[in-house]
C-alpha positions in Angstrom: 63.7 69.5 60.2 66.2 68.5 57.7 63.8 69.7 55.0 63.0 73.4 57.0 67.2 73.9 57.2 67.5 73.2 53.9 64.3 75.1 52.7 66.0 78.2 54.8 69.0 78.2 52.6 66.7 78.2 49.4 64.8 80.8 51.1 67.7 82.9 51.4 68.9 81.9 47.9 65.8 82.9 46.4 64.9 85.8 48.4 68.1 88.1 48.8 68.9 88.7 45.0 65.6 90.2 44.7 66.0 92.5 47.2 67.0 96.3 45.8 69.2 97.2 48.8 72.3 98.9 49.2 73.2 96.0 51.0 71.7 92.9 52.6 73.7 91.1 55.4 72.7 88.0 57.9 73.1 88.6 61.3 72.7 86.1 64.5 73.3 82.6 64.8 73.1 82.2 60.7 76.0 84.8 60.5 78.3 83.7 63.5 77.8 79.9 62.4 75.9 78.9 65.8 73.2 78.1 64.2 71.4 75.1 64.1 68.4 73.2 61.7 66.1 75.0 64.2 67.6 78.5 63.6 65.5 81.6 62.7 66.7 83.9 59.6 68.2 87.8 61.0 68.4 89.5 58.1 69.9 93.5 58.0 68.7 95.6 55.3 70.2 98.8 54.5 68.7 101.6 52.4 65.3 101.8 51.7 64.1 98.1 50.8 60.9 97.2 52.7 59.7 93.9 50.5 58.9 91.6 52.8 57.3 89.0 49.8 54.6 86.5 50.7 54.3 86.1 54.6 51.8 84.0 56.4 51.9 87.0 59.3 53.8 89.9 60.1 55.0 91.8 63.7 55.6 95.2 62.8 57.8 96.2 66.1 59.4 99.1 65.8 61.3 99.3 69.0 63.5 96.4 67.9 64.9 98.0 65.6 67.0 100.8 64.7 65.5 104.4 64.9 65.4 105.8 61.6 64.9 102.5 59.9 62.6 99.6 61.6 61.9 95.9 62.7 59.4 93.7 60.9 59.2 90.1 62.1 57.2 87.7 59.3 57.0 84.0 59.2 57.2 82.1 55.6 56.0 78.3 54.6 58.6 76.8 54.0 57.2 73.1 53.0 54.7 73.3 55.3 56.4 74.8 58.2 57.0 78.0 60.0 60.0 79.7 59.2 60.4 83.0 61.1 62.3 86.0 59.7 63.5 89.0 61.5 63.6 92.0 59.8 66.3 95.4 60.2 66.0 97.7 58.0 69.0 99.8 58.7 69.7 103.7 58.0 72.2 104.2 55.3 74.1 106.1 57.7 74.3 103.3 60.6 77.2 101.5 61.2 76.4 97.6 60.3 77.0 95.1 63.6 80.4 93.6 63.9 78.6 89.8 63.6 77.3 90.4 60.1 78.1 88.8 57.2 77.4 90.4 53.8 75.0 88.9 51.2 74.8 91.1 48.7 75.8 94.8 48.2 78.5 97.0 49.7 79.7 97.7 53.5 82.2 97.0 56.1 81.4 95.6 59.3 81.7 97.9 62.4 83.0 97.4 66.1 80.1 97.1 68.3 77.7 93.5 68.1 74.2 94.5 66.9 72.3 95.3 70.7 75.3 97.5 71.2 74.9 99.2 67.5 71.3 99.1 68.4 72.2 101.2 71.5 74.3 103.5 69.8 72.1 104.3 67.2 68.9 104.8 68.9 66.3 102.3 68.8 62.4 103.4 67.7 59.7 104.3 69.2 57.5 101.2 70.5 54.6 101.0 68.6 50.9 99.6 69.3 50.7 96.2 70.7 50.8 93.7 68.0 47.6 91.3 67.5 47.7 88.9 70.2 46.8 85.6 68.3 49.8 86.9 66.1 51.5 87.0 68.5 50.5 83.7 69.9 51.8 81.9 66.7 55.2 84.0 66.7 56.4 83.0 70.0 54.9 79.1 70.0 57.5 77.9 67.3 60.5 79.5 69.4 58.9 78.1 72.4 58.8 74.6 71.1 62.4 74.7 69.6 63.5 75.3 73.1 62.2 72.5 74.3 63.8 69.9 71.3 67.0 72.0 72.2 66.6 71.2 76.0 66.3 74.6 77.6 63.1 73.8 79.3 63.5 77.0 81.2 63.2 79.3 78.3 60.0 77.1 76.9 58.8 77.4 80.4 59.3 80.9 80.9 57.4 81.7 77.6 54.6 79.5 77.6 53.7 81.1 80.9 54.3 84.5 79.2 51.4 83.2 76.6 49.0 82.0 79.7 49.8 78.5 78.7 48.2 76.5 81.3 50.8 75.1 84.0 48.9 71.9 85.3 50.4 70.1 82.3 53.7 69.7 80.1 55.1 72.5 78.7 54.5 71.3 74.9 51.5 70.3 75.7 50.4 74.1 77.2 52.1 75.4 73.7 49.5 73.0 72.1 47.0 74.4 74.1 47.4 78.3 73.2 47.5 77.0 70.2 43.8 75.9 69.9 43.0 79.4 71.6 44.4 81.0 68.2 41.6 83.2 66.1 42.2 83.7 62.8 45.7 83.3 60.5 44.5 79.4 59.8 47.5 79.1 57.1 49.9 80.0 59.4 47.9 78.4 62.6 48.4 75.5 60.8 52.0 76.1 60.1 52.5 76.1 63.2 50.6 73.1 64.3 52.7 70.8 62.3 56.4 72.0 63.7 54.8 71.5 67.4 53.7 68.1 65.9 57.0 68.0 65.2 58.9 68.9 68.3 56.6 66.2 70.6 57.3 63.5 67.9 61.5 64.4 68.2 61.6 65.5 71.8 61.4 63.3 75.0 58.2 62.9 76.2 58.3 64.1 80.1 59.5 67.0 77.9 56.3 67.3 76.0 53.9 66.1 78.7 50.1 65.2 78.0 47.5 67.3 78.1 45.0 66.6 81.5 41.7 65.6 80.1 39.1 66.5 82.6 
């Protein structure tokens, strides 16, 4: 995990210069310095920028983000593991989330945090349901940090939201959607090695076992 932290920074090195915004800023746990080495990237992009550069998949949601602009969740290798990146592109004329931090370009920081902006400004329509085996391999990384982190309630609460089965540990459901995945094999197996990952770091009542009938 050492290597994905630090593969997140050179992400972010690498990535932000090249993108022809009027400005680019980090929001959540990046920006407000919460963050751990399990930490997704928020990234707020204002103007008309849309590169999103090689993904392994993409959500295109865009009733997370700002109406007017959009949300576009995508998940990178990053030495062989999953790192997930959420996408706002933001409306010139929005005001930017009190949390952010500037990376590049011009801006001030407003007075609301971004789900109050978000409010303000009007988020966008929903869109079609993403692909559910997308889906799948979106939420099962999130999932699994929540176990390493402890909050087995969250894990809980969203492997059951992915029909994980429930006669066995929660980790061990996650790795069980996981074979139910169709499809995206570079970033199914992505995603295979940071659960491979969580059960060899977290405890293992945590993790469980999987019943073999």
């Amino acid at each position: 995990m050492a290597a994905l932290a630090a593969g997140r920074a050179g992400w972010l090195a690498e990535t932000v210069p090249k993108l022809q915004a009027d400005g680019v800023w980090l929001v959540g746990s990046l920006a407000s310095g919460t963050h751990d080495e399990w930490s997704d990237v928020d990234l707020l992009v204002v103007g008309e920028e849309r590169a999103l550069g090689e993904t392994l998949l993409t959500l295109e949601m865009p009733g997370n983000g700002p109406v007017g602009g959009g949300y576009v969740g995508a998940m990178y290798d990053v030495d062989g593991l999953p790192l997930w990146v959420d996408w706002y592109f933001w409306p010139s004329d929005a005001p930017i989330p009190r949390e952010a931090r500037l990376l590049s370009g011009a801006g001030t920081a407003g007075d609301l945090d971004l789900a109050e902006t978000l409010e303000l400004v009007g988020r966008g329509l929903p869109g079609p349901a993403p692909d559910p085996n997308a889906f799948a391999l979106a939420m099962l990384p999130l999932a699994a940090k929540y176990i390493v982190r402890g909050d087995l309630e969250k894990a809980a609460a969203m492997a059951s939201m992915l029909d994980a089965p429930s006669d066995v540990g929660v980790g061990a459901g996650l790795a069980v959607v996981l074979s139910r995945v169709e499809g995206h094999h570079a970033a199914s197996a992505a995603v295979r090695r940071y659960l491979e990952v969580v059960e060899c770091i977290a405890e293992p009542e945590r993790w469980g076992q999987v019943v073999v009938e």
